[in-house]
Each structure stands twice: as C-alpha cells, then as structure tokens.
N, C-alpha and C positions, 0 to 999 in steps of 0.2 A: 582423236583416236585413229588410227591405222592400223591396215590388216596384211599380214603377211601375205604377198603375194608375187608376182612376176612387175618390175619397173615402177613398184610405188615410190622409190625414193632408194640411198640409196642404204639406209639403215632397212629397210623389206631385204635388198639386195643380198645383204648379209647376212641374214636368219634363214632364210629357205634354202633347205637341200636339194627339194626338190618342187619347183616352183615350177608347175605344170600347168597352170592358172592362170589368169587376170583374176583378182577377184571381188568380187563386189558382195557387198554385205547383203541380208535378208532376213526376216526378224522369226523366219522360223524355225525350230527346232526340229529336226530330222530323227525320230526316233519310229521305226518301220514295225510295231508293235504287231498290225495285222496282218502282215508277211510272216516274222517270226511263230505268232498263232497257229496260223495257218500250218507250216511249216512243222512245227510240232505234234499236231493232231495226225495230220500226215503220218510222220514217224509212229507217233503209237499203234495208229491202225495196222501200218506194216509189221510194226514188233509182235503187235498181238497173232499175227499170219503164221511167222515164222520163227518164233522163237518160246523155246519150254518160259514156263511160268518163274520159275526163281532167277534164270539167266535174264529174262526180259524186265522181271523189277527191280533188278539190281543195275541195269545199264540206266532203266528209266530214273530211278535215284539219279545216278552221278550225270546225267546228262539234265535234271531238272535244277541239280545244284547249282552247275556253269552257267546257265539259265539263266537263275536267282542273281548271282554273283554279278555277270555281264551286265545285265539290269539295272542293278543297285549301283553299278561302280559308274556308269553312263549317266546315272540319274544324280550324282555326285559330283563329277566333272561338268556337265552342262555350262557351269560357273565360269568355265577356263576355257570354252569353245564356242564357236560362232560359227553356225551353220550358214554356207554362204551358194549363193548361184556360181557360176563360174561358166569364164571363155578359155576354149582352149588357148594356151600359147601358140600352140601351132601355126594358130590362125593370125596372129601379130608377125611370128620370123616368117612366114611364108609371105605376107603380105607385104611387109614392110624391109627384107633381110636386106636387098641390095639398093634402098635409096638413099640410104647414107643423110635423111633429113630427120629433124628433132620432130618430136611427136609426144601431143599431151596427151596423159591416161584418162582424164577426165575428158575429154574431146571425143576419143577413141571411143569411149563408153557410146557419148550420146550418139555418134554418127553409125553407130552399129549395134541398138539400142533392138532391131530382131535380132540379132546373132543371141542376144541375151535369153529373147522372148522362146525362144527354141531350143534352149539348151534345157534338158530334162536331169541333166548330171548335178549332184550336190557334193560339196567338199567342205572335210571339218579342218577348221584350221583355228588358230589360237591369235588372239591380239596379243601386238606390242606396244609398247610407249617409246615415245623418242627421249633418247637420251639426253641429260640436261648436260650441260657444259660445267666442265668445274670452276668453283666458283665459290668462297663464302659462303653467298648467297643461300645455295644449297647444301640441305643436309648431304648428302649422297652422290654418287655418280654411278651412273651404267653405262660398262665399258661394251667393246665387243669383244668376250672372252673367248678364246681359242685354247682347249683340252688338248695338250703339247704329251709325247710320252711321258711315262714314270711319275705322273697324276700331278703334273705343274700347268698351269695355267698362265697363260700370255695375256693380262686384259690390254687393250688397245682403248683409248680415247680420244676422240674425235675432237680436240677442241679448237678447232678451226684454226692451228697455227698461231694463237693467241701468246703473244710473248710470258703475258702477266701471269697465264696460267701455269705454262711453262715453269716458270720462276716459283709459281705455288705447290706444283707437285715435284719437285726436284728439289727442293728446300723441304719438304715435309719430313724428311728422316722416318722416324716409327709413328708418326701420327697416323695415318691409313692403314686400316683393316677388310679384308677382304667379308665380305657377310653374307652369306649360302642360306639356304632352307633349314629352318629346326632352330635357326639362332646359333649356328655355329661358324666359328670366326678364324681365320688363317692370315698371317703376318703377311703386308704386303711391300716388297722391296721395291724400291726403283729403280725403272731397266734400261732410261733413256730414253729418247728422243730418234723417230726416223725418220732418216734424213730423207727422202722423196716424198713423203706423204706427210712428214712434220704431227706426226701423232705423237704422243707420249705412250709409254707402257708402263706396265707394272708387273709384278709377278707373286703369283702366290701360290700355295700346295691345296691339293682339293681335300677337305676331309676324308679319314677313313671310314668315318661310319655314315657317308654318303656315299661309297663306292659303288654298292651294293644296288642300288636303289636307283632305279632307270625310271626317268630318261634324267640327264643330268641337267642341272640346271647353271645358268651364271649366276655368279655373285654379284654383288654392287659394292662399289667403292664407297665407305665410312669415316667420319674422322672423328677419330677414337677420343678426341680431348674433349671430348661434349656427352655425359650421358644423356641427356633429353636425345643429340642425334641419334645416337645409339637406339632409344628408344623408337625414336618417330621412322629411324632406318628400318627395324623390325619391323613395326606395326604395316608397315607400307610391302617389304617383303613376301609378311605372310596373306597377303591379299592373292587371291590368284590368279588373278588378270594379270598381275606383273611381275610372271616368272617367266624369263628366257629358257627357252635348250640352248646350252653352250655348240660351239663352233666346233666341228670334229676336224684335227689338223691333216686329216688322211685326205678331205675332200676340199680343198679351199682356194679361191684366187691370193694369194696372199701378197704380192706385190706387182707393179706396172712401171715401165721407162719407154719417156717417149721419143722418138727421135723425130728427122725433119719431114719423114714421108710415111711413119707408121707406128703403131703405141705396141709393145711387148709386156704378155701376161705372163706370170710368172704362176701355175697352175698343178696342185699336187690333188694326184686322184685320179687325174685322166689316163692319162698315159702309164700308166702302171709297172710295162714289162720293159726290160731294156732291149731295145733292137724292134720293136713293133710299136707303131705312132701311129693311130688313127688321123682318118684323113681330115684335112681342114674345113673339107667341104658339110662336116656331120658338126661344125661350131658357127658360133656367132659372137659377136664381141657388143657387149650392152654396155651402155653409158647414161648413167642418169643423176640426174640432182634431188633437189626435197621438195622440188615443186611439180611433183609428178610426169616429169618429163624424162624423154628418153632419144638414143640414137640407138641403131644396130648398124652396124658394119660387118664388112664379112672378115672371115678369117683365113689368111693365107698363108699358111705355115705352121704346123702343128710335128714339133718332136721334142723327145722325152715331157718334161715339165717349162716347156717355152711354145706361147701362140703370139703368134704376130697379126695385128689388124690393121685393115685400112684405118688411117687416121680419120676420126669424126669431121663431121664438117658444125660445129656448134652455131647453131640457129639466136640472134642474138636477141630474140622476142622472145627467146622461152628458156634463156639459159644467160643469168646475168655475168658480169666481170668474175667479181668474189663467189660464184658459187665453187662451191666444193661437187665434185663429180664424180661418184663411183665407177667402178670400172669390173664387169662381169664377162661370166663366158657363158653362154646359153647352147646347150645341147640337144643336137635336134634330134627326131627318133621318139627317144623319150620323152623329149620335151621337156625338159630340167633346166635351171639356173645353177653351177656354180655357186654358194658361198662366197661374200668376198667381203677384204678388208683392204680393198687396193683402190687407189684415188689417180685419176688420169691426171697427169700435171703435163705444163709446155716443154719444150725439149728443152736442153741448156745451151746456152747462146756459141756459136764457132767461135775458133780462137782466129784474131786476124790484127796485124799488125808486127808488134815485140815479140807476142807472145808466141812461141814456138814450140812444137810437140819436143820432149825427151825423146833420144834415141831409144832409152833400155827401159824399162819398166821390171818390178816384177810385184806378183800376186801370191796372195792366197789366204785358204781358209785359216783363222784359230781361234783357239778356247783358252785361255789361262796360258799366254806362252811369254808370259813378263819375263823370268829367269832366262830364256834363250834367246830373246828377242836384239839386246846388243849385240852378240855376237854375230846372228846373222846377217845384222846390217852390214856393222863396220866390216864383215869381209866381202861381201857380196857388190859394196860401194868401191869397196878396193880395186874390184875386178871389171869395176865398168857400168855397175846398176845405178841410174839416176834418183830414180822415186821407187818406194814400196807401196801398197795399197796391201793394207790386212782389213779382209770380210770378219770383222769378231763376232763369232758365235757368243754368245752370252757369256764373256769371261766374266766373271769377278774376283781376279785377282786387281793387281797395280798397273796393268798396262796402260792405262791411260798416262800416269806418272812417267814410266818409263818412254814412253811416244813422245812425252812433252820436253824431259830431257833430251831427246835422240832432235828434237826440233830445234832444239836450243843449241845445238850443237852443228846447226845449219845440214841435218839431212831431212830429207824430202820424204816423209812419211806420213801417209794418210788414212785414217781405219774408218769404216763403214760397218755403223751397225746392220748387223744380218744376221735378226734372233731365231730366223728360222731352223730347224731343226733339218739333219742329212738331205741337204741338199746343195751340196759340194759342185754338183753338175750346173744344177741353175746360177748357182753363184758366180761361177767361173761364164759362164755364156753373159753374165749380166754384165760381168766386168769388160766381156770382151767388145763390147758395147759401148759401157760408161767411159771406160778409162782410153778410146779411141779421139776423142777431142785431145787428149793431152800425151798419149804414148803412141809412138811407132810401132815398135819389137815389145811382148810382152812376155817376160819367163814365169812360167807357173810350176813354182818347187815351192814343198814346204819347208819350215823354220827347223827342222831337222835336217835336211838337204842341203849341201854346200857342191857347189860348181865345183869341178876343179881340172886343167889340165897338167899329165907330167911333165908336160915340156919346160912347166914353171921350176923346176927342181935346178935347171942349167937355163935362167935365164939371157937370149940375145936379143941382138936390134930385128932379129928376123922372127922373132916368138915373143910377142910382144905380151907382157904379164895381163890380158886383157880379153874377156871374151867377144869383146866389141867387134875385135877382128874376125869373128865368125860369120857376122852379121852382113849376108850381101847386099851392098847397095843399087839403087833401082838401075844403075848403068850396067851391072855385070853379068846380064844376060842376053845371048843371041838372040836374036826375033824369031829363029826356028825352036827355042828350050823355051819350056814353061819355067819361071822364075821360082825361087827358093821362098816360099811362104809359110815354112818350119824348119827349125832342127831338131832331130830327133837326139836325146843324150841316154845313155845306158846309165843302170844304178848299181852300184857294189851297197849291200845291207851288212852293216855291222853290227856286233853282238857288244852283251855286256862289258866286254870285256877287262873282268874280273873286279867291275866298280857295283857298291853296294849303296851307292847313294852316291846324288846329279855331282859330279865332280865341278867342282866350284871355279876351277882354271878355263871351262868350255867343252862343251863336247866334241870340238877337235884335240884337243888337249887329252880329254879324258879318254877317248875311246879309239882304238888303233887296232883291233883285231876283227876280221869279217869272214862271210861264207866268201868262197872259190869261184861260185859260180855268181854270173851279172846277173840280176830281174830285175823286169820292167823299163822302162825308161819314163822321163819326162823332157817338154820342149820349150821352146822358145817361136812365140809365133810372130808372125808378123801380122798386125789387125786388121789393116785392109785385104790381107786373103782370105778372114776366115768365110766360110759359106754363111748365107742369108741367116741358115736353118741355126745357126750357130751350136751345132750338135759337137758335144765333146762327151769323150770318156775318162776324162779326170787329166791323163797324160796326154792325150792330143786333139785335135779340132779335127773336122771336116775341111776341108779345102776351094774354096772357087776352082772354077773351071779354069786351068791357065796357071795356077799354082804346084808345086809340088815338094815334098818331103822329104829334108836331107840329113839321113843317119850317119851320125860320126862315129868310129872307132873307139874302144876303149885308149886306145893310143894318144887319140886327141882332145878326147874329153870323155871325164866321165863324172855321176852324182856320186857322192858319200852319203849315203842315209845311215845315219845314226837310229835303225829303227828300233833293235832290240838294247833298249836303255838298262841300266839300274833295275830294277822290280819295284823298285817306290815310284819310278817316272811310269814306265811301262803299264803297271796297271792300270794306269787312268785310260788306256785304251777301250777300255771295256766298259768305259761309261755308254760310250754311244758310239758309232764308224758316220762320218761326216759326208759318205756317197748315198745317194738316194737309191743304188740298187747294189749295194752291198749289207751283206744283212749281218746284225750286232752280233759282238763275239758272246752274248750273255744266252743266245737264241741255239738250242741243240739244232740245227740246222745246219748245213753244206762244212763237215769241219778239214775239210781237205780243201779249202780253198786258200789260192794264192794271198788272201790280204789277211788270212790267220796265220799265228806264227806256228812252224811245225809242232806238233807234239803236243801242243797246249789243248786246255780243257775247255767248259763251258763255265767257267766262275772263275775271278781273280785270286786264282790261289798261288803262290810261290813252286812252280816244279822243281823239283833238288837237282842240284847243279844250276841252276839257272845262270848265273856270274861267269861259269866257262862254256856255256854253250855257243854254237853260230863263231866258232872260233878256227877256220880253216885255214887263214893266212893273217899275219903280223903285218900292216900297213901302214906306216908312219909318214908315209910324203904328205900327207897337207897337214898333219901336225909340226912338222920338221918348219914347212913352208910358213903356217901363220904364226909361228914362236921366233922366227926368222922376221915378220910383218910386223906383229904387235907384240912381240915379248918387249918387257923393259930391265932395270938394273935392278928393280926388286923384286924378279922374277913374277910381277903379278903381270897379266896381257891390259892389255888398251883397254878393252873394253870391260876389266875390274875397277879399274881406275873412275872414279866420282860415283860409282852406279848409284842407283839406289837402291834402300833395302828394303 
C-alpha cells in the first residue's frame, strides 16, 4: 500500500494537487473532539450573555445540527483516510533544489527521523493502489483519468510500453467499459497510443448523475465480455480505499520532450494569464521512479504553458535502465506538486550522415480535417513545402486513411497525437522543438490557409512559382544586419461565399469572395532563431537575439483563409477554439473579439444571410491559379482524383 504524497513514486506524483507533504503513515486517527467540546461550551456561554432567548436557541439548533452532521460524516469516512505525520516539502526543495542528485525517500525519512519527531502538524490524505498493467490476467485496469471539458474523460495507462498490451487494447473494439461509483458504466473508445511517453488512452463520457456529486472519482478499465469481471470489478470499486479523485485538466503536467542539455514540461494551470509568467525561480522540476526515488533540478525558463529544466543527472544505484520516470513540477511558496501524466524519456538521436534537414516544413493544429487535408498538401507541396507535421487533436473522422493515402503517394506527412485540449501555443512551441532535428524553415498556417503570391498570375524565370525563394539563406546577411528568422505574411478572410455546403471541388475552388480589409497575419520561421523561452502567439515566435522579422506586402504574398465556411463546416467552431488564451465562442464572454466572427451569437445557430455575408470583394486569383495546377479533362482537381471516401 502507498500513500499519496510528495516523491513516492511516480503514480503519488499523479494524484496530488497538492502535495505539500512527505508523508509518512501513523496509526492514529485525528479526530479533535476535546477542542471541538471545548469550543462549543464556550459558544453557549457567550450566547446565553448576548442574545434574547428564542434567537439564541434557534442558532443553537442549527449550529448543534452541523455539529451532529460533521461528526457523523467524519466518523463514516475514517474508512477512506489515514491520518498521517508529515514533513514539510519545503524542507526537501530547500535542501536538496540545486544538487541535481537521486535521493531515496525512505533514506530521507530515516536520516531526518527528528524532523519527524517534531513536527506536531497532522494531514488527512486518502491511500491509493498501484495500477495493474493490462493484461488478461486482470479483471480491471486503473488508468490515470484526466476530467477533459464538456464531461470526457482521457484515461491514460501506464503499461510500460508493452507491445502485447498495446496490441490488447487497440484490438479490443467495444469490449471495455469505463466503471464509476454507483455501478454506473460509460462506453470506452480507443484513443491511441502517445508517442513520447507510449501510454495508450482511452476515452470515455463521465455520467450524468455523477456530475453533481463532489469530489469526482476515476473509473477503472472493465472488459465487458466476462460478467463474474463485471462483477469482481464492482465488488472491488465499491470498497473505499480504492477510489481515486480524477485528474483536473485545468491543473496538470501533461507532457515532457527532452533534448541534449535540458527536459521541457508542458504545464496547464501555471501560468494562466497571457503576457504574465511567473518566474522560474518559484518551480522545481521532480523526477522520480517506483522505487521511491527522486531528482529535483531547477527550473530555468517558465512562459506561458512551457518550463524548461536542467536535465537530471540519473543516479545509476537508485534508478535502473527500464525504469519508467515521472516527470513533475514542484511549486515552491505553497509548496505544491503539480499533477502529472508526463514521463522523462532520452532525447532523439541528431541526424548525421545522408540524412539531411528539409528546407520547408509546415505545421499545425487539427481536429477532423480529412475532407481538406488533400488539398492542402498537394498545393502547398506545389509551392515548395517538403514535410507536413499535423498535431491531431482527437479527430475521429478518416484522417488516418487519408495520411496513409497522401504517403502512398510519396508525400512526407507526419501526425502526432496531441489529445490535449486548447492548447495550440504548447503545441506549436513543442514542434518548434521536435521537428528542428529534421526542418530548417517551419510555416505555421492552418488546413484552411493557402500561401499564395500574385506574382504567380503572370508567371517568369524571375518569379519563380515557389515560396522557397523567400527563404533567406544563411549567406545573405551583412555582419552589421541581424539575419531574417521570420516572415511575417498578411491574411485576406473569406466568406461563404454563397456555398451551403463544403463544395466538393476544394475550397479554392468553392470560395472566391472576402472582407476588404487584411487581418492578422501568420509566419514562417526559421528554428534555429526561435528564443530558448520558445514563447509564441499562434502567429509568430519570439526571436534570439540577432534575429529579426520580415513583413511582406500584400503585393508579394498574402494567406487565403477560408475562415467563414458553409454554416455546416463553420459551426463546428464552436465546439472548442484550439488557443489556450482565447476563450470558447459557446462562453458569453469578450464577444467583440478578433477570433469571433462579427455579429455572431453565443450558440451555433445559423444568422440569416449568412451564405452573403464577409463578401466585400470577388477574388479569383488562386482559384484561377490552382484550376490552372490541378484541374483535369473531367473537370474534377488532382486532388478528387483516387481520394477516399
């Protein structure tokens, strides 16, 4: 048995919101009855001082009831809590923040066995069990469940990278069921495999007539083809030593990448505001395995939802090959742990030899964008883009089919699951990151967003149909100019343009009419500029020192966003907005801001006229241009051709 607390392992690591503690067990029960007593006699004496007779026994009623109640309800739970001694954490990051050595918790105990003897402080906290690995073997499995908005649940399981399991829960189809408190059951889907930490997920809806009802609990994994499991799943459930609180996604380390000289936490809940980052100096970065051990390092680099840490030094007496290694963020002040569901791995090997970075790269976030996803390549490949990298937010349409066709067809397209939820900023920082082993220049425009210059209308040898030649190479700056380590491109937003459903020829094809005026832009960067801090706002990075940002005209290039679709495409906006400080259009909140469309409401309802709105000017040049690329003899484009359906 193990008790939730500060560096037990790193399934502790996971459970505590707020892990203020070392904690070590104690077999007493802490209920302060003589204080309380006390406390109360007090009270009545002063009521009886100062207050009329029917006002003083009617307070004494409803103050004896709460009384009654808190009592009873304490002497009910006892079951589910273990009263325990406790060290502060304090006294662990203070002592140990900057020696970057592995340290066992049972060691710690005994060599600071008065720190114990003197701590008069008690804390209730609740055991957990270690999750079994899936398996046959087992009826059940206990993931770490993560409470996602709009009451979906992310469970994650831990099973050490295990091919076979792998192969067990990804073959299971509808055999698994999700199993909650009360004996109530939710259909659990498979969500894939993540690729840095090699967990499997699952996903399932929380009940509704558990909503109500705090604190929330996890479920545990079932396989439904067995009622004795069914049974022995229950039985074991409703025991109350082995109920979790689920994982709140507000507060969580939820992923880690590591490179040659330091690990990057991927951390929601910290940093909260846009433009204000608490300093690195108020974190710690925890590393620990299941054999009670631990590292702290410091943290140097704290913005938005990105902390950067010295890399551990892994102690090879207390931390074997195959251990599996959580990876936390420890807050000092408060003296809190982070949540986490993030596992330190080694960095991925340099490219040296053949293998050579791509010039062009580009990125970005998506959800269900199978239908668009042809056409973005094949024009975007036309223009000069080597490799894509799509972050899939949990689609579940066909895009995997479509990727596998677009491979088959020799383009260089790579998706990374990334089930996390609005957090568009972390993503793009992580890419900026991951995909610098293999990319140069990396453009970040969505699957809506098509590059385009007019120069391509009256192609010559000196306008070459190519955005490659924007791209300065490392020769083409003076030693007195800081070097080009972005472009910046402007966006023309276009409207319905009088289409009532996703035009089936592409939405260059389908949509030609847009507002007058440019917004926003997005860029193209170059990876070795971007800043340490890897701080972006969706559309551009921060910059090294020595870099600078070069805005091109609408002249010479500008985006086509396709943003105001159809009202069948369009509404799917409204499910979620994919930046972690822009807030859902579903939310009565800021409704004049630039990433709402004018005029609209707070619920996806159809505004009349919608089909002619956002229609200030008639723009046909890159329609003109890719019917000119990819049209063929039977009027259908390239990229209709083999698709699939």
């Amino acid at each position: 048995m193990r008790f939730e607390g500060y560096a037990v392992g790193p399934s502790d690591l996971s459970r505590s919101s707020t892990l203020e503690y070392l904690s070590v067990p104690s077999n007493k029960y802490f209920i302060p009855f003589n204080s309380v007593l006390i406390f109360c006699l007090s009270l009545s004496f002063n009521l009886h001082q100062i207050m009329p007779r029917k006002v003083r026994e009617t307070f004494l009623f409803v103050f004896t009831s709460v009384f009654i109640f808190f009592t009873f309800s304490l002497y009910l739970s006892r079951n589910t809590t273990t009263i325990v001694n406790i060290i502060p954490l304090k006294q662990i990051l203070t002592t140990h923040s900057s020696s970057n050595s592995a340290i066992n918790v049972n060691r710690y105990l005994t060599a600071n066995s008065a720190i114990q003897e003197d701590q008069h402080e008690q804390h209730v906290i609740r055991q957990v069990i270690t999750s079994p690995p899936p398996s046959s073997l087992y009826p059940f499995i206990k993931p770490d469940s993560i409470l996602f908005p709009d009451w979906e649940i992310l469970n994650v399981i831990n099973d050490n990278g295990n091919e076979n399991h792998h192969l067990l829960l990804s073959d299971s189809g509808n055999k698994f069921l999700c199993l909650f408190d009360k004996s109530l059951t939710s259909p659990e889907i498979y969500a894939g495999i993540l690729p840095f930490s090699n967990q499997s997920m699952f996903k399932c809806i929380f009940p509704n007539r558990l909503r109500r009802f705090l604190p929330y609990f996890s479920p545990i994994l079932i396989d439904n083809s067995s009622p004795e499991t069914v049974l022995e799943s229950q039985s074991m459930l409703s025991e109350s030593s082995n109920k979790e609180i689920m994982l709140r996604w507000k507060f969580l380390v939820y992923e880690s990448l590591s490179t040659d000289t330091d690990v990057i936490l991927f951390v929601k809940g910290v940093n909260n505001r846009q433009g204000i980052n608490r300093s690195p100096s108020e974190f710690r970065c925890i590393f620990s395995n299941n054999n009670n051990n631990f590292v702290i390092t410091e943290v140097i680099s704290s913005y938005q939802e990105v902390f950067r840490c010295i890399k551990p030094e892994i102690n090879a007496t207390l931390f074997r090959d195959n251990d599996q290694i959580k990876v936390s963020l420890g807050i000092r002040g408060g003296e809190r742990v982070v949540p986490s569901v993030a596992y330190y791995t080694l960095p991925a090997p340099s490219l040296t030899g053949d293998n050579k970075k791509f010039l062009l790269c580009a990125c970005t976030m998506v959800h269900n964008v199978a239908k668009f996803l042809r056409e973005w390549v094949y024009y975007h490949s036309k223009i000069g883009v080597d490799k894509f990298i799509l972050y899939d937010n949990g689609s579940d349409d066909n895009l995997d089919e479509v990727i596998s066709k677009l491979r088959e067809e020799n383009y260089q397209v790579e998706k990374i699951l990334w089930p996390w939820p609005k957090t568009q900023e972390a993503g793009f920082s992580h890419s900026a990151t991951y995909a610098n082993a293999t990319c140069t220049w990396m453009m970040y425009v969505d699957v809506d967003e098509f590059i385009f210059s007019p120069s391509w209308l009256h192609p010559s040898s000196s306008s070459p149909m190519s955005i490659r030649s924007l791209l300065p190479s490392s020769s083409s700056h003076h030693n007195n100019q800081r070097r080009v380590g972005q472009i910046s491109i402007k966006c023309y937003e276009f409207g319905p343009s009088n289409q009532r459903s996703n035009p089936v020829e592409g939405v260059t094809q389908g949509y030609s009419c847009r507002r007058k005026i440019d917004s926003r832009h997005k860029s193209i960067v170059l990876l070795d500029g971007i800043n340490t801090s890897l701080l972006n706002v969706i559309h551009h990075f921060e910059l090294k020192q020595g870099y600078r940002n070069k805005k091109l005209s609408l002249d010479e290039m500008v985006i086509n966003h396709y943003k105001y679709q159809a009202w069948s495409e369009f509404r799917l906006k409204f499910r979620r907005r994919v930046s972690a400080y822009v807030i859902d259009w579903k939310e009565g909140l800021n409704p004049n801001s630039k990433d709402r469309a004018p005029g609209l409401g707070f619920e996806p309802v159809e505004p009349k006229g919608w089909v002619h709105r956002f229609c200030d000017v008639h723009d046909n040049r890159l329609k003109m241009v890719t019917k000119e690329w990819f049209g063929s003899s039977t009027g259908r484009m390239a990229w209709q051709l083999n698709q699939t359906n």
